[in-house]
C-alpha positions, 0 to 999 in steps of 0.5 A: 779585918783582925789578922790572927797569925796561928803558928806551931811545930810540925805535927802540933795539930794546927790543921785541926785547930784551922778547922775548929775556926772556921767552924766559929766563922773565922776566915782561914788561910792554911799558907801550907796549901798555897805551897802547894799552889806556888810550886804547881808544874809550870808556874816560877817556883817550879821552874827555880826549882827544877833548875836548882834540884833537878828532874829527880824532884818530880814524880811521874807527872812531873809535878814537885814530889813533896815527900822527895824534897823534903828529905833534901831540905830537911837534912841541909839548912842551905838547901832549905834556905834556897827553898825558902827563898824561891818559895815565901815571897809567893806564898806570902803574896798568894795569902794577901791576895786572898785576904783582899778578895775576902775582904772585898766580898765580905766588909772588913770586920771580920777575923782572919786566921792565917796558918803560918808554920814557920812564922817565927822562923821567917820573924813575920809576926810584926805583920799581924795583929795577934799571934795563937801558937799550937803547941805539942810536946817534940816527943809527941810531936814525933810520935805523931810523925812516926804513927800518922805520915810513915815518918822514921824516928829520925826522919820525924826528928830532922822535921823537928830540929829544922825548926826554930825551938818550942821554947822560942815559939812560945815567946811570940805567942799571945796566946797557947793552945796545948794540944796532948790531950784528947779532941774534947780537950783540944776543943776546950782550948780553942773555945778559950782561944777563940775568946780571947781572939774576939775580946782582942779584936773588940778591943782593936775597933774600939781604940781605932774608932 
């Protein structure tokens, strides 16, 4: 299986582009729904959690309460750090395990998207065989946050600033999607993307045959 790691800022629009893959037939793994897994009421993470934060961090039926959480971590790196720590090994576990079941069910030709938002901030990228990154400009990115999730101008840019820079992000990309145009130009990005994809891909059976 070709394993294509897609990574971008907050509010780049990765989501979409997961979605425009899968509709080309990729297999996608969106890790940040596996967050949500690892960290349901009861399971370890949640546990760590709980102990380390406190009751405060859980809404009303005693799940985390992501929205609460976040503007803990997002404003204190250590914080964020333990988070991490408790969280990422899981997550990572979950995304493997998923890879395998689909490959079992499916052969091992096909392409595999992983959406991984901090890849670069958690120096992951050696564990795939291309890297996409989806990338925004952090003023539109802001806006985003401020007009679609109710974020505050300063809420939306702590998010930001608690990433690792876009100019860094770029470096570890093999290829770009631009995504501050309209949805019609967005899907031209990812036609050309997805080309590239399946040319790497070809390329990797070919030398490893």
């Amino acid at each position: 299986m070709f394993l294509v790691a897609l990574t971008g800022g907050i509010a780049s629009g990765k989501s979409t582009v997961c979605r425009m893959l899968e509709e080309k037939g990729a297999f996608v793994v969106e890790t940040d729904l596996l967050a949500r897994e690892v960290v349901r009421k009861g399971e370890p993470a949640w546990k760590e959690i709980v102990e380390h934060f406190g009751s405060n961090v859980l809404d009303g039926e005693g799940e985390i309460d992501r929205a609460r959480l976040a503007q803990i971590v997002f404003t204190d790196e250590e914080e964020r750090a333990f988070l991490n720590r408790v969280t990422h090994p899981r997550i990572f576990q979950l995304m493997f395990d998923r890879l395998r079941a689909w490959e079992e069910a499916n052969g091992s030709e096909g392409v595999a998207i992983l959406d991984i938002p901090l890849l670069v901030d958690v120096k992951a990228g050696d564990m795939f065989d291309f890297t996409l990154v989806v990338d925004a400009p952090p003023e539109l990115q802001a806006e985003r946050l401020v007009n679609d999730r109710d974020s505050s101008s300063e809420e939306a840019w702590a998010r930001i600033r608690s990433q690792v820079p876009r100019e860094e992000r770029l470096k570890h990309a093999d290829f770009v999607i631009r995504n501050e145009g309209s949805i019609e130009d967005l899907r031209r990005e990812v036609d050309r993307a997805w080309e590239a994809i399946r040319s790497r891909a070809e390329a990797s059976r070919q030398g490893g045959s």
